[in-house]
LOLUM-897178 format. One record per residue (C-alpha): x, y, z. Coordinates in steps of 0.2 Angstrom, whole numbers, plus 5000, padded with zeros to 4 digits. Example, Ala and Ser with C-alpha at 12.3 -4.5 7.8 and 13.67 -1.06 7.14 Angstrom:
% residues 2
    px    py    pz
  5062  4978  5039
  5068  4995  5036
//
This chain:
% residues 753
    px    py    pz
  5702  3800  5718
  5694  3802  5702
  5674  3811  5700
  5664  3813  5687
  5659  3828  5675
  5646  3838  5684
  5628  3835  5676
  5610  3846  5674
  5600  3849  5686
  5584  3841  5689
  5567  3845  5679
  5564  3856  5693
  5577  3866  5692
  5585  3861  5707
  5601  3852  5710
  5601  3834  5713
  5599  3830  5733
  5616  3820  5741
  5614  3804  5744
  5626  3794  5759
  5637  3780  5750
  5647  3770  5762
  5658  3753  5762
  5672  3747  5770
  5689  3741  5761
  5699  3726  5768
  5717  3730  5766
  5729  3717  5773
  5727  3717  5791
  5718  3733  5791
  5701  3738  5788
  5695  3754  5783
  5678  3761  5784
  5672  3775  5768
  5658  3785  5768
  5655  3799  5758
  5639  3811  5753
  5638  3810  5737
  5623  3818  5722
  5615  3804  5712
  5625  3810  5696
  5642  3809  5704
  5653  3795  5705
  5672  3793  5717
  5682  3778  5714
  5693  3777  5728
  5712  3768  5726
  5721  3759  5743
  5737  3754  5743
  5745  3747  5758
  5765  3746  5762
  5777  3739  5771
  5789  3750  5785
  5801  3752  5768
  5791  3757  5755
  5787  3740  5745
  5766  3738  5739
  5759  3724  5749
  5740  3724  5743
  5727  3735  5733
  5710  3738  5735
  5700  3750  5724
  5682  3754  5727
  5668  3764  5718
  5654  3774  5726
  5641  3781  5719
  5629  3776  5704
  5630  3789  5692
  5615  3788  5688
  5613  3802  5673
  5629  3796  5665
  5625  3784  5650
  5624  3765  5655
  5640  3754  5650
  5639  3741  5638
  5645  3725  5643
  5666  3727  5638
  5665  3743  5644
  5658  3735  5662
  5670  3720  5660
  5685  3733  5658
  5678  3743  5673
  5680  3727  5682
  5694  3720  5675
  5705  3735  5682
  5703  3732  5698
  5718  3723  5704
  5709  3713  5720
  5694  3707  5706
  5706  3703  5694
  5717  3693  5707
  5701  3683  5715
  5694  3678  5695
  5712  3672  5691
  5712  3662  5708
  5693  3654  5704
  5701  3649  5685
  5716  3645  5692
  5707  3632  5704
  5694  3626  5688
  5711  3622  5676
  5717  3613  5690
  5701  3603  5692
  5700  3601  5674
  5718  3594  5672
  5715  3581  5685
  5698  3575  5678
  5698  3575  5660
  5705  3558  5655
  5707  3552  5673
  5703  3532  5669
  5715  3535  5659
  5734  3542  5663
  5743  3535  5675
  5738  3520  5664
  5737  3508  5678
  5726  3505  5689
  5735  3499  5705
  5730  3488  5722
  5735  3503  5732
  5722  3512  5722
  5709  3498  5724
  5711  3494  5741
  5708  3511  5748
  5689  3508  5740
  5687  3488  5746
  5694  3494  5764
  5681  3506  5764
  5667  3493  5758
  5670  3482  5772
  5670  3496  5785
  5653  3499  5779
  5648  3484  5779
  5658  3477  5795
  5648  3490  5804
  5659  3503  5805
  5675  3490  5814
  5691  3486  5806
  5697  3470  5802
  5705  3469  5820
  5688  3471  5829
  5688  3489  5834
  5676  3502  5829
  5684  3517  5820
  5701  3510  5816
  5715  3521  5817
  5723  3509  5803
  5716  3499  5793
  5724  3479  5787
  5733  3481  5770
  5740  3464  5766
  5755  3465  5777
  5752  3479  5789
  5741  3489  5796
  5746  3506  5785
  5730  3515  5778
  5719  3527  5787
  5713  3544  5781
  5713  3539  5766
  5701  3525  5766
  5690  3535  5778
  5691  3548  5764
  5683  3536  5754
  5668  3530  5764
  5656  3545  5756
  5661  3542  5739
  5657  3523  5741
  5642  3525  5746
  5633  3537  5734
  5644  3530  5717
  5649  3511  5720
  5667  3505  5714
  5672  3513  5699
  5690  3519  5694
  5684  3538  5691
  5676  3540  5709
  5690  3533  5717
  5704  3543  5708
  5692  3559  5708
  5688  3558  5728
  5706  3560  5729
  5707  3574  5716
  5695  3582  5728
  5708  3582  5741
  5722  3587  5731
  5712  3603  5723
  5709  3607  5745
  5730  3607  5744
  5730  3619  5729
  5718  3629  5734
  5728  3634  5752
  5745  3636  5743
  5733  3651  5735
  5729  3654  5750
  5745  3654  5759
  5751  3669  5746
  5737  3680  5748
  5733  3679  5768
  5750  3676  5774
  5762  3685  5759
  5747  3697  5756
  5752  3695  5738
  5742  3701  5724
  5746  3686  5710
  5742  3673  5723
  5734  3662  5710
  5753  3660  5703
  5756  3648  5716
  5740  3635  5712
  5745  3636  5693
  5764  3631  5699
  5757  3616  5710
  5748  3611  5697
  5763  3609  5684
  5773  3601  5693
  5777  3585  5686
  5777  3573  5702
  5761  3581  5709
  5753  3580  5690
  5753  3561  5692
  5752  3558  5708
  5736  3569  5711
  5728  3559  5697
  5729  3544  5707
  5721  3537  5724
  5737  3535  5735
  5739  3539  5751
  5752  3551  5750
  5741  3564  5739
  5730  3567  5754
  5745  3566  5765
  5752  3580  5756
  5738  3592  5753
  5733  3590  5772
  5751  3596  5777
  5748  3613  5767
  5734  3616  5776
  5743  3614  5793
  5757  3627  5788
  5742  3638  5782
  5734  3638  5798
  5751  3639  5806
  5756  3655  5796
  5739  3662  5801
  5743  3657  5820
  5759  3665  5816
  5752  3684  5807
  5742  3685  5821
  5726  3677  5819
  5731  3664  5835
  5717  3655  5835
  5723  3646  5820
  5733  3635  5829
  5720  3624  5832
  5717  3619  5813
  5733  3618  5810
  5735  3604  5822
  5720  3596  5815
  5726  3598  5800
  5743  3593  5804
  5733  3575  5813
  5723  3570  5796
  5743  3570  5787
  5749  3561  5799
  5734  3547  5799
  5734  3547  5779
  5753  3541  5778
  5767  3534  5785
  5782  3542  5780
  5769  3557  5782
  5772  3556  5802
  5788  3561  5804
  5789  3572  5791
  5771  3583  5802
  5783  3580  5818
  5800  3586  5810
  5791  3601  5803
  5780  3604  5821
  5798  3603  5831
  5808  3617  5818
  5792  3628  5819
  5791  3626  5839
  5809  3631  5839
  5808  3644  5825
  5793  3655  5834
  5800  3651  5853
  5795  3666  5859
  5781  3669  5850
  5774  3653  5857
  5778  3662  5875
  5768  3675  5870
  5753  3666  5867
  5756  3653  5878
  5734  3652  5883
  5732  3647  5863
  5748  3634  5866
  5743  3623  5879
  5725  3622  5874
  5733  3616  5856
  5743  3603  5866
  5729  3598  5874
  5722  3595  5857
  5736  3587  5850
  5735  3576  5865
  5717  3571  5863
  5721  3568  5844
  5736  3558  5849
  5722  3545  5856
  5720  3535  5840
  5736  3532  5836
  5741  3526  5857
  5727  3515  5856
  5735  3506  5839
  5753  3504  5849
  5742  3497  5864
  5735  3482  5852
  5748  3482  5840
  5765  3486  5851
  5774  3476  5835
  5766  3485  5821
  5780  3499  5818
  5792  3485  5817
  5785  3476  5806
  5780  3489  5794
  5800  3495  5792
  5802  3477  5791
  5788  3478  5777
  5796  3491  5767
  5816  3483  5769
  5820  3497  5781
  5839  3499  5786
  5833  3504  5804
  5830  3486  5807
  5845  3478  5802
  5859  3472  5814
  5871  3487  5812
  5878  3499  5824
  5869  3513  5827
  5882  3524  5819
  5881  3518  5804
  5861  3517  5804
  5863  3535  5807
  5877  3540  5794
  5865  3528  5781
  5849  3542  5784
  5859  3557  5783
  5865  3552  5766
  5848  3547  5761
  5840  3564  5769
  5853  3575  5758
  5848  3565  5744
  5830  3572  5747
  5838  3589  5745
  5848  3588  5729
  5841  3598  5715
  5846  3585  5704
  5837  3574  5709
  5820  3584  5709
  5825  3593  5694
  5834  3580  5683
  5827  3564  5675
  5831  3549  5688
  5831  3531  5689
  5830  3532  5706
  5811  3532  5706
  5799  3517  5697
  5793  3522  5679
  5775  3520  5684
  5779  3534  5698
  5789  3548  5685
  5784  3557  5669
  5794  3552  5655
  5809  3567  5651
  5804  3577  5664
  5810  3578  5684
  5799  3578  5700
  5800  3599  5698
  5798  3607  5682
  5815  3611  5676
  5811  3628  5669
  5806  3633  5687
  5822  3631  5693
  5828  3647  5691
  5814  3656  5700
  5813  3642  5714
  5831  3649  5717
  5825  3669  5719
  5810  3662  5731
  5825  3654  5740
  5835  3670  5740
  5818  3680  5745
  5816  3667  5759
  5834  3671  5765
  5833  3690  5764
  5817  3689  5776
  5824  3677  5789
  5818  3687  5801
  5799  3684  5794
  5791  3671  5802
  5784  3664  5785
  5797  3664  5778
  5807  3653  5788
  5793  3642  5788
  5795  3639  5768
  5814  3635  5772
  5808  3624  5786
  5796  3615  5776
  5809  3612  5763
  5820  3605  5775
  5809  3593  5783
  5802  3587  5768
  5813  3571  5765
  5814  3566  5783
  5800  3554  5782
  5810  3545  5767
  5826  3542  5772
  5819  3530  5785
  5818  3517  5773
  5824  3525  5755
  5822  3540  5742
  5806  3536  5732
  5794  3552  5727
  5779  3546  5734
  5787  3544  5752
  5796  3562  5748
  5779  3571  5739
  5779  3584  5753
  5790  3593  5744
  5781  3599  5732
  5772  3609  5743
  5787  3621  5748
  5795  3621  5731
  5780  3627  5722
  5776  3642  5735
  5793  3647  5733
  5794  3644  5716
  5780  3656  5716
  5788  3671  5727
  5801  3673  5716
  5788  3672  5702
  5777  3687  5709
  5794  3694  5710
  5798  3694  5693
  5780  3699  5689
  5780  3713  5700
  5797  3718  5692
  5789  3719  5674
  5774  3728  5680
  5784  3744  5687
  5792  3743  5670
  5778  3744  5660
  5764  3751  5672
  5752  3754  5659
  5752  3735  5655
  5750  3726  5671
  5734  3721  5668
  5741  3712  5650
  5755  3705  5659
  5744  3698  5673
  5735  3688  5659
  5747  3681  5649
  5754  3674  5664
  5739  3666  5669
  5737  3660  5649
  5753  3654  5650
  5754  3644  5664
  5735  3638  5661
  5740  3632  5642
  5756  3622  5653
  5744  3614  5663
  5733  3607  5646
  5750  3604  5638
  5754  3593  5650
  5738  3586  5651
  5741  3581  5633
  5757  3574  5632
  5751  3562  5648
  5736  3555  5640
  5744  3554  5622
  5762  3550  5625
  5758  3544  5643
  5756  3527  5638
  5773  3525  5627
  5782  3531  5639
  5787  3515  5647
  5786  3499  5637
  5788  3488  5650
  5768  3484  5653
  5772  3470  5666
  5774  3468  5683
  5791  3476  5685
  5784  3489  5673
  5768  3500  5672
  5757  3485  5677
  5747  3489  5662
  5728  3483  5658
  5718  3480  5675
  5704  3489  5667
  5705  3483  5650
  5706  3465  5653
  5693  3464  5667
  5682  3475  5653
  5684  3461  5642
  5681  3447  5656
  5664  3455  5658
  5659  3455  5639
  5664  3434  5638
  5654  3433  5653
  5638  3442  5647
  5639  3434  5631
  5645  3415  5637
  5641  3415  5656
  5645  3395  5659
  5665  3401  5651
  5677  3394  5664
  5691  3408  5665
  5710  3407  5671
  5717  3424  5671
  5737  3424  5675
  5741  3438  5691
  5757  3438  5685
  5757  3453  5679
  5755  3465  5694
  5755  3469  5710
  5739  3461  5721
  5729  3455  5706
  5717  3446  5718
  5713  3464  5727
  5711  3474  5709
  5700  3457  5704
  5689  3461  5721
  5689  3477  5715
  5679  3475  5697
  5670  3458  5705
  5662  3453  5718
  5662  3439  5720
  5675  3435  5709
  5668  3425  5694
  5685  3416  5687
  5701  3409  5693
  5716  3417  5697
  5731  3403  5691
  5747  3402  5679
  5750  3391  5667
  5764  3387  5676
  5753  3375  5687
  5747  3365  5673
  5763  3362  5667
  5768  3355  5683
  5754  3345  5688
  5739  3339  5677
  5725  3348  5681
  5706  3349  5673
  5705  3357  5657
  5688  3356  5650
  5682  3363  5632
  5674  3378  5642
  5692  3384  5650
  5698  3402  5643
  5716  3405  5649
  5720  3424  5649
  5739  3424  5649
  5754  3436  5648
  5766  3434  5631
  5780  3425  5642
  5766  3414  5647
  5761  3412  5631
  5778  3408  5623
  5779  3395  5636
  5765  3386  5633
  5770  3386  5614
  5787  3378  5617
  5779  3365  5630
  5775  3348  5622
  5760  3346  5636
  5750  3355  5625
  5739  3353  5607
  5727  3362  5601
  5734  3377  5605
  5720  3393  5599
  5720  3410  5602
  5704  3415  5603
  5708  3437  5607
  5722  3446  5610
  5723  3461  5622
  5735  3475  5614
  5746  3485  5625
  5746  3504  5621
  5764  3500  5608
  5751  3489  5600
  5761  3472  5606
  5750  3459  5614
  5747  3463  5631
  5734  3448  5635
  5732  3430  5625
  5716  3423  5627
  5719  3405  5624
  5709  3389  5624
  5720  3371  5623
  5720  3354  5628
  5734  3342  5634
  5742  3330  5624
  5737  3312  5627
  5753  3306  5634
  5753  3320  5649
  5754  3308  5665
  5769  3298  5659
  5778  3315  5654
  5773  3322  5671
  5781  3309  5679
  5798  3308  5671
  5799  3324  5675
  5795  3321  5695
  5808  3308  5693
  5822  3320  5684
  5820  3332  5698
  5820  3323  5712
  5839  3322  5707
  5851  3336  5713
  5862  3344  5702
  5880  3345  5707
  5890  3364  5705
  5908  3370  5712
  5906  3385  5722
  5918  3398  5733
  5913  3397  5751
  5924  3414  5755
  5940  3409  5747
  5938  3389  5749
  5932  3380  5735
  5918  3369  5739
  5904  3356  5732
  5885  3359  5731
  5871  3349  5728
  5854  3355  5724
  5838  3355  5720
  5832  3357  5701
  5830  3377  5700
  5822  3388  5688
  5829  3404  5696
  5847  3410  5701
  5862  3400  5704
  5871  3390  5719
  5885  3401  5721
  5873  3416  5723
  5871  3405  5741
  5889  3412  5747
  5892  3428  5736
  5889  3439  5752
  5875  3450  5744
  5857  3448  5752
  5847  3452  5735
  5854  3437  5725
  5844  3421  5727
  5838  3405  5720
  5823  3398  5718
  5816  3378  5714
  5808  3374  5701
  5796  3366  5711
  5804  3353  5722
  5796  3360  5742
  5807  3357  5753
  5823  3363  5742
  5839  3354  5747
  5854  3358  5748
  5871  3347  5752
  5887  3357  5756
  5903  3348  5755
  5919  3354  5765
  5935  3348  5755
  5941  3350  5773
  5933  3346  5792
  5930  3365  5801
  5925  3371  5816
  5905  3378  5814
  5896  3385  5828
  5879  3394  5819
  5870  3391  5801
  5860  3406  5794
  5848  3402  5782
  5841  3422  5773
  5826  3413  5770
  5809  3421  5761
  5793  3427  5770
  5782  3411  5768
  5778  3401  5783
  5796  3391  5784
  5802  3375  5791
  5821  3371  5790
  5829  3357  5795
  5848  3355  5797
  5860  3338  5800
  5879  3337  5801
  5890  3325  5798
  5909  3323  5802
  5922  3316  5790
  5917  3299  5794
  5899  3301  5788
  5894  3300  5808
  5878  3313  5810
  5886  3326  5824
  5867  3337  5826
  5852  3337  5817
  5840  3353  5820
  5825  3359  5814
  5818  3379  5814
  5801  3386  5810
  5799  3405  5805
  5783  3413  5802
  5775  3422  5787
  5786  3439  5787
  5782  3451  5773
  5802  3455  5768
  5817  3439  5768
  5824  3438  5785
  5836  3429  5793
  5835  3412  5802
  5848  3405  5813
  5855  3388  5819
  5865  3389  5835
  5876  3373  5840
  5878  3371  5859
  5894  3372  5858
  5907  3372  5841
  5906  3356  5832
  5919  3346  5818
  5911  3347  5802
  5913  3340  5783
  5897  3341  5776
  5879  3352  5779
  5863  3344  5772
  5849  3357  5774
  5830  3357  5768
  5821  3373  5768
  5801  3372  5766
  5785  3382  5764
  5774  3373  5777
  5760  3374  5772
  5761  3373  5752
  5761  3357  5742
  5773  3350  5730
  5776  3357  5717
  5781  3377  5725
  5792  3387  5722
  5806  3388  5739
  5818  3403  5737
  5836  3406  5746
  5845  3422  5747
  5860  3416  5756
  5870  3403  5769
  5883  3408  5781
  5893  3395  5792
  5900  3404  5808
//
């Protein structure tokens, strides 16, 4: 307690009459109430610390009363410096800045890094469209959809809620989508703040939003409109609300199992990461949970009522979960014993855990979902992720703390149901950076006992340091972003969605009657990304590929908008003349990323169409390994894979016609054997397959026919004989129902039983 020099008296020559100043200082959990009487010339500054039962500094608060009102006014740095050495002010500022640099580093550029705009991204907007439009109903008929149809599956739900309001007041554009999601992500910042100062009662609280924000696999992924961004910064609002539940403050509970409800609605893999994490803080806090058991079973009743949704989806879509593993290639649907199922997600769950994976570059994840040189944590945080950790363990007995360990371990549960990727294992980063940031405030807190009379320098170079990170890495993204990965195709960064439908517009303002083709070879959904500039969509979606198989219109008015292997193809065809490039798209390397192309066929095109029909309805004729026995195969013409991949055991190799629909295939025994089932792995198309043996004598012994329907993964698709039948030869066609000749049939694998 500091007070001022005394002053004169008044003009009357009497002392200055007390005045009653009085506040009240908020100081972890406790509150104290300051009042003191006090002349108008004198001023107390008043300095709280709180502790913990062993002596270590929790919180500060300082305080002045009294105006001084005869002591020379301050000029403004001498008010700053007044303000600035008051550890609480200084710590809310720094959080506020710490919130705007994250902001900042999500919007600035935001069209541009990740450079591609993908259909996950686009659909979240279009899905909300129709909602509006459909009258709030889904495309299943029901109003308020728990899930709304993606392609495939029924998979998106917060997230295209989350983007009703946005729609509405800004239209379609790349920035409001990606930014609506920044708005979510910035909410997930803002409670790992949060979660330091009201649960750790730390003073640098801001660390932890600055650490968040650095970290490379949230950088990108909160600069994007996927689901999992909301996903995860819902999750850190449920173990705010917990923790709050947990210090005391009971009726928490209640929005952290809100909050716990919108993660679990915005992602899959996000569902059984919220129950995993709900299950190890029900056992953690046991009797806690006794203790408060009014606040518990009101939250069960809660959860119960927030359950609703999602039991009225398994009531009209009892297949749906099934389908979806089946959708992602999940293991758990695949005839094994359950053993092995279960040894396959512990491998994959421990996977989630290993540093190396989060600290060290990998090629486990796509290029278009990782930073170029760095991992999914920063490396240089390693070390004080490891002192959070040790904190974490020293404090076992705290209730928060375990929750960070728990978090941690919970985070890759959702993953390992189908396989490590970052976006289905992004909940980490939430655990990571707040522990990350304990043993930060550690270190800080360390240096400040050292030099005492430099805290307040140390605090802000921190903050500068960690702030300039972020812009650093703002920088390299949107400069070096874009070189990162050359690979601008479909099995790369799907590069150009907004440029090339940018340029679309311009022909079309400037030539409207321009007949375009535009190739979706080159990403993911192209239709939904079309649907997402357009509406309705005011060229064609086709390959060149169709033109060479078949002869097709091509007026003088036709622009084809093609990829460079498209583009090489057309060159080395002799269907085509007059072959001009009239634009070329670059890619960010400066290579051709779009031809725009006008050409005509040559004038002989029917007859050469036809000799090709006729060449292809020939099979070609190879020697393959069935097991160990060599055998002969006869074919369709292919344009992908080979006929022994048919018998090489592995369910990712496969072959594909060139365009003969059905494909057939001849399989001849250089011996009769004993076959009782066929099993085709065929595609997801609509399939019809039909099978006819024959003995050694060319006598037909069976001739069956199978239909599957469309399935989003390959699947199998079985034959079973009555009974075991004699065989020396297989003749099988495999076709796609309802598509036209030519098509493309594909075959991962035969097995003979």
């Amino acid at each position: 307690m500091t007070e001022q020099p005394p002053t004169p008296a008044n003009s009357t020559g009497e002392p200055p009459s007390p005045s009653a100043e009085e506040t009240t200082l908020q100081v972890g959990e406790a509150r104290l109430h300051l009042r003191a009487q006090l002349p108008p010339d004198v001023r107390l500054q008043v300095h709280v610390q709180a502790l913990t039962s062993n002596d270590q500094p929790l919180e500060e608060q300082s305080v002045t009363l009294g105006e001084g009102l005869f002591t020379p006014p301050l000029n403004w740095r001498s008010r700053l410096s007044d303000w600035f050495s008051q550890p609480a002010q200084l710590a809310a500022a720094l959080f506020w800045a710490s919130l705007l640099v994250y902001l900042l580093t999500r919007l600035i550029g935001l069209e541009r890094y990740p450079i591609f705009f993908f259909t996950d991204e686009a659909i979240q907007t279009l899905l909300a469209q129709d909602f509006l439009r459909d009258g709030f109903m889904g495309y299943d008929g029901f109003l308020f959809p728990t899930y709304f149809f993606n392609s495939y599956q029924y998979n998106l739900g917060v997230s295209v809620y989350w983007q009703v309001i946005p729609t509405l007041l800004f239209g379609r554009s790349i920035f409001v989508t990606r930014a609506a999601c920044v708005l979510a992500t910035l909410l997930g910042a803002a409670y790992v703040g949060l979660i330091l100062r009201d649960v750790f009662h730390i003073r640098h609280y801001w660390l932890g939003v600055l650490i968040l924000s650095i970290t490379p696999a949230w950088f990108l992924h909160s600069r994007t409109a996927f689901e999992t961004a909301l996903a995860v910064s819902f999750y850190a609002g449920f173990l705010y609300y917990y923790m709050l539940y947990r210090s005391g403050k009971t009726k928490a509970l209640y929005a952290s199992a809100g909050m716990a409800a919108l993660s679990f609605y915005s992602y899959s893999p996000a569902r059984m990461v919220v129950l995993v994490t709900a299950l190890f803080l029900f056992l953690s806090d046991f009797n806690y949970h006794k203790q408060h058991r009014d606040v518990v079973l009101r939250t069960v009743g809660l959860c119960l009522l927030l359950a609703v949704p999602i039991l009225r989806f398994q009531i009209h879509h009892p297949e749906e979960n099934v389908q979806h593993l089946r959708q992602l290639g999940s293991y758990w649907i695949e005839n094994r014993p359950l053993q092995e199922k279960l040894a396959r997600y512990g491998r994959e769950y421990l996977r989630g855990l290993n540093p190396g994976y989060w600290f060290v570059p990998n090629e486990v994840d796509m290029s278009r979902h990782k930073m170029d040189g760095l991992g999914n944590l920063l490396r240089p945080t390693l070390p004080l992720l490891l002192l959070g950790m040790v904190i974490c363990l020293k404090n076992l007995r705290s209730s928060p703390h375990r929750a960070l360990l728990l978090a941690a371990l919970a985070a890759p549960s959702g993953a390992a149901l189908v396989a490590l990727g970052i976006t289905r294992a992004l909940n980490m980063v939430i655990p990571a950076a707040l522990l990350t940031a304990l043993g930060a405030v550690a270190l800080l807190n360390w240096l400040q006992n050292r030099w005492q009379k430099a805290w307040l320098g140390l605090a802000l170079g921190v903050f500068v340091l960690l702030a300039g990170s972020n812009f650093w890495l703002l920088r390299t993204a949107l400069v070096d972003g874009p070189l990162w990965d050359t690979d601008y195709g479909l099995n790369g960064m799907q590069y150009g969605a907004r440029q090339v439908f940018a340029a679309i517009d311009n022909i079309l303002k400037y030539d409207p009657q321009t007949r375009i083709v535009l190739s979706p070879t080159w990403a993911n959904g192209t239709d939904i990304v079309a649907r997402f500039f357009f509406e309705p969509t005011p060229f064609e979606l086709g390959s060149i590929d169709g033109y060479l198989l078949e002869h097709k219109d091509i007026s003088s008015d036709t622009l084809f908008i093609m990829t460079p292997d498209e583009y090489k193809k057309t060159l080395e065809t002799n269907k085509f003349t007059d072959v001009r490039v009239e634009k070329i798209l670059p890619a960010p390397n400066g290579q051709p990323a779009f031809y725009f192309i006008r050409l005509r066929y040559v004038d002989n095109i029917d007859a050469l169409l036809e000799e090709e029909r006729a060449a292809r309805r020939l099979l070609q004729e190879t020697s393959v390994y069935l097991g160990s026995t060599p055998v002969t195969a006869r074919h369709s013409y292919l344009d992908m894979g080979e006929a022994a991949m048919l018998f090489d055991g592995n369910k990712d190799s496969l072959i594909r016609t060139l365009e003969a629909n059905p494909l057939r295939l001849e399989i001849v025994l250089p011996d009769e054997r004993f076959i009782s089932s066929v099993i085709l792995r065929i595609g997801g198309t609509h399939t019809t397959a039909h099978l006819e043996l024959f003995d050694a004598q060319g006598k037909q012994l069976q001739s069956l026919q199978r239909v599957a329907l469309e399935e989003p993964q390959p699947h199998d698709l079985e034959f079973v004989l009555n009974k075991p039948v004699k065989v020396k030869e297989l003749k099988i066609d495999v076709s796609n129902t309802y598509d036209l000749e030519p098509a493309h049939v594909h075959l991962w694998e035969v097995t003979l039983k």
